[in-house]
N, C-alpha and C positions, 0 to 999 in steps of 0.2 A: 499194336504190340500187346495193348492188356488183351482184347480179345483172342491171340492167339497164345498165348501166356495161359488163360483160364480153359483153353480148348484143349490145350495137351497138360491138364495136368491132372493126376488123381489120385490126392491128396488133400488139395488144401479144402478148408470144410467155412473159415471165415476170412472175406475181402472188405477192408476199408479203404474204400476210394474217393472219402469226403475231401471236398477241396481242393480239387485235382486240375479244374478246368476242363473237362468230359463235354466233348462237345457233340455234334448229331453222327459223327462217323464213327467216336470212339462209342457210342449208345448204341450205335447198329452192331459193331466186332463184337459188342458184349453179348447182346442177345440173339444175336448166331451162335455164339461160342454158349450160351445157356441153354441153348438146345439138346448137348451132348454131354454133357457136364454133368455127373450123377454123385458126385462129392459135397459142392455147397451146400451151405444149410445158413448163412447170414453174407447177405453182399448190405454195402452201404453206400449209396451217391449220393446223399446230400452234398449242396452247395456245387452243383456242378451245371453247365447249362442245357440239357437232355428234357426237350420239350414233350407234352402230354403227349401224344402220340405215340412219340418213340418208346415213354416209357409203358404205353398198353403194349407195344410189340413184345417190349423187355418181358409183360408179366404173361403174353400168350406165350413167349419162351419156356417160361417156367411150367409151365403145365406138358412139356417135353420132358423137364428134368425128373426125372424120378427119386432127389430126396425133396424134401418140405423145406424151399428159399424162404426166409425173411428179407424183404427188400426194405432199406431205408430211403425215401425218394424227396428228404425235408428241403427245401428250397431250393427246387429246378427251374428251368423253362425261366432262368433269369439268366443277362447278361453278367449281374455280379451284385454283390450282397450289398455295395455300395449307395445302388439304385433305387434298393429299399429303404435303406435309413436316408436317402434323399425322397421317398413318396412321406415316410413315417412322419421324417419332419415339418414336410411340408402342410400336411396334413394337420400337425398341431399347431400351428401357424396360423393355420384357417379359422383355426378356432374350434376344431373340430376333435382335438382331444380326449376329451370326455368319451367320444366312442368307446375310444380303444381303451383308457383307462377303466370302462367297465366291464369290456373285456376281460381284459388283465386278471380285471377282479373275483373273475369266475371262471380262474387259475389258466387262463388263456395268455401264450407268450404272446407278444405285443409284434413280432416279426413276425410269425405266423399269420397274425390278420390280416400286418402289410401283406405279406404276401399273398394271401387268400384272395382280398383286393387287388393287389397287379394279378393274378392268374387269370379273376373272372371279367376284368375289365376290356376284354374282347368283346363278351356280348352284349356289350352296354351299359352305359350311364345307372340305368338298373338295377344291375348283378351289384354296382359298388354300393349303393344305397343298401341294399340286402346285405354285403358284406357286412358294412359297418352299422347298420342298425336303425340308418337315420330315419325318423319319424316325421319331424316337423316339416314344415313347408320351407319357412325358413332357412331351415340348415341345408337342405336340398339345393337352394338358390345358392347358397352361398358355397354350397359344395360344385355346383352348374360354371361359377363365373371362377372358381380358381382352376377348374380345369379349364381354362381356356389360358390360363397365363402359364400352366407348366403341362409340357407333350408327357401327359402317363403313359401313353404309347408306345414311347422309345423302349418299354422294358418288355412289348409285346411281341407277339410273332410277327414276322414280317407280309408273310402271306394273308394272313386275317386282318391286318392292318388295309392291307389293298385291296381285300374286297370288299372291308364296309368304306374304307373313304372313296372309293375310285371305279369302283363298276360301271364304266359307261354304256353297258349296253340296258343295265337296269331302267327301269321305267315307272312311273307312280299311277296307280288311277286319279289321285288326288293329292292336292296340294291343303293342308288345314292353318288358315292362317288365321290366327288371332291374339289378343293381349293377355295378358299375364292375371291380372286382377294386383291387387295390392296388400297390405300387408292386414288392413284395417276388416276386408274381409277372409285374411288367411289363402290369398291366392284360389278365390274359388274359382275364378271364371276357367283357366289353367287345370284345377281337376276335372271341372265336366270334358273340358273338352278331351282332356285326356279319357275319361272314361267313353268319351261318344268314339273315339280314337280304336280303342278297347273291340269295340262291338263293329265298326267295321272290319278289321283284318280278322274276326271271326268268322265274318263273313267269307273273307278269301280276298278280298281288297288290300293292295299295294299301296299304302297310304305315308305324305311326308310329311311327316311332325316334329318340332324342332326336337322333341327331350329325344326323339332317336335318333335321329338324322344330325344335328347340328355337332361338328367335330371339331371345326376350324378357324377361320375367319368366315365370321359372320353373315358378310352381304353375299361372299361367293358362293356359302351355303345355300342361303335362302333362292339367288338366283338359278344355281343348277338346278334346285328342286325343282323350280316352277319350271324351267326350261323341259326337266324331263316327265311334267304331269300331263292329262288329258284333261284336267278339270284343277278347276281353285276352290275350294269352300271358304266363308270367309261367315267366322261367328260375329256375330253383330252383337256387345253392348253399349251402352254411353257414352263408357269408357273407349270403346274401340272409335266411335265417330269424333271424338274430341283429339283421338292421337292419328288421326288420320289430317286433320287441320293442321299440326305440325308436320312441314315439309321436310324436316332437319329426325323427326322420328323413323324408327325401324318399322313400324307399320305403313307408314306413308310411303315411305321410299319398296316395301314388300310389295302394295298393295297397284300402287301407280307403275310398277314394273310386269302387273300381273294384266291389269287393263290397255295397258297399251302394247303387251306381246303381240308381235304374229300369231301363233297358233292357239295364246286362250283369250284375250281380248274380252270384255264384258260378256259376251253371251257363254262364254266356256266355264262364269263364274257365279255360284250356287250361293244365296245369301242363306243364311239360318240365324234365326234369334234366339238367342240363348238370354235374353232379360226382357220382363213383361213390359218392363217405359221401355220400348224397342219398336212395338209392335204394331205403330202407326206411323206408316212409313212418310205422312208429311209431315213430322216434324225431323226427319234425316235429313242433315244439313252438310256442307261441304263436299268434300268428293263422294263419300259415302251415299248423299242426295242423290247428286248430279247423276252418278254413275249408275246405281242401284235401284233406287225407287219406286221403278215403273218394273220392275223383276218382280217373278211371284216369292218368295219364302219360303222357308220350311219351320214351320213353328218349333219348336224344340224351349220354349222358354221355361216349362217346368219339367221338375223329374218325370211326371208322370206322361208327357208328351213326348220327353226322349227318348223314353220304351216305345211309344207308340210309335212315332215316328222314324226310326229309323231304318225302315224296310221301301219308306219314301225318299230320304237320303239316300240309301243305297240305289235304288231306281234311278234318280236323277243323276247321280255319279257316272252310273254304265248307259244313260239314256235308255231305260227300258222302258 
């Protein structure tokens, strides 16, 4: 009705449609009817739910219209504004406040960031850290574990939601399984690997690493992964051989599901050391020994070896 409304009419020159409930059919009427329409010159939709998409359609519309539209487009591509001040709160809850309050501070509405946050949290874990600014390692972790107790998703698109949780025909070349590090060294082991992470899919490598992949519950993550990789890498420090000892740990329970698969079984799985006490492999004790010991390596223990090496890493991933 609005878009046939705005199609026969030539007159009206401002449309405020904030708040209306605008959903993806009444976004389509509009920007067909924007096509012909040579009278507007301000439409508004804020608060409506007209997903990015729809509204690129709306603004190739407008380059039909022959006068100069101003479009308002503040808080779309949500189910309801209610959603927001349930991520906002949630958010300060975390402990994670201070973001936004320095946002705020540099005259930033404090909805808008939620929002900005729910819009970019399609492409990842990532985009929200950029949103809000987080730095530290810490707040990252703790930003990691409260998305797993509230679905941010729910205020996402439906279709993008299915293809990063659910693609089964996607496939990995590699599975990167390793520990975190701790607090005392600022979660290093966690950034190399993320940056070794980095330089594979540079290369053109399908790689599955928890900070991108993990959405859900936990173990179903980790196992799909490995179920749909061709190879496991598995960084080796201390630390990783001592939580491999623990049966009741997530590396144990990763690592023993990795070894005893059908299709990647110990020989599918690529050790790299990433710490110098690493690097003689009898003193690797537990499954880690057992398992691994008599395998060659990929050194990778310093910065300067993980430049070097990883055109060895990639060879061994694709068997070249």
């Amino acid at each position: 009705a609005i878009g046939d409304a705005l199609l026969h009419n030539n007159t009206l020159t401002n449309l405020d449609l904030e708040s209306n409930s605008i959903g993806p059919q009444g976004g389509i009427a509009i920007g067909v009817a924007l096509e012909h329409n040579n009278t507007l010159t301000s439409l508004n939709l804020g608060w409506n739910n007209i997903d990015k998409q729809l509204l690129k359609q709306i603004n190739a519309s407008l380059e039909e219209n022959k006068s100069p539209v101003g479009v308002k487009r503040k808080e779309n591509a949500i189910k309801a504004r209610k959603e927001l001040i349930q991520v906002h709160d949630w958010l300060r809850g975390m402990g994670l406040g201070d973001y936004i309050d320095n946002a705020v501070a540099q005259n930033m509405d404090s909805m808008d960031i939620v929002h900005t946050i729910v819009d970019d949290h399609a492409n990842g874990e990532e985009e929200l850290v950029k949103a809000l600014g987080i730095s530290t390692i810490g707040d990252k972790m703790k930003l990691r574990k409260g998305l797993r107790r509230i679905d941010i998703r729910k205020v996402e698109s439906a279709t993008v939601v299915q293809r990063n949780r659910d693609n089964s025909a996607e496939r990995y070349h590699c599975f990167l399984a390793h520990e975190w590090g701790d607090k005392n060294t600022n979660y290093l082991t966690h950034e190399v690997v993320s940056q070794i992470n980095k330089e594979l899919k540079k290369k053109g490598l399908t790689t599955w690493f928890d900070e991108d992949r993990m959405h859900g519950f936990i173990f179903n993550d980790m196992a799909r992964g490995i179920d749909k990789s061709d190879k496991v890498v598995v960084f080796i420090t201390k630390r990783y051989m001592e939580r491999l000892m623990d049966e009741n740990n997530n590396c144990a329970k990763e690592f023993n599901y990795a070894t005893q698969h059908n299709a990647i079984g110990v020989h599918n799985i690529i050790p790299v050391v990433i710490e110098t006490s690493m690097l003689d492999t009898s003193k690797w004790r537990g499954p880690l020994g057992m398992n691994l010991s008599s395998k060659l390596f990929v050194d990778m223990s310093t910065e300067r070896l993980r430049n070097q090496k990883i055109d060895e890493l990639y060879n061994k991933i694709l068997d070249l």
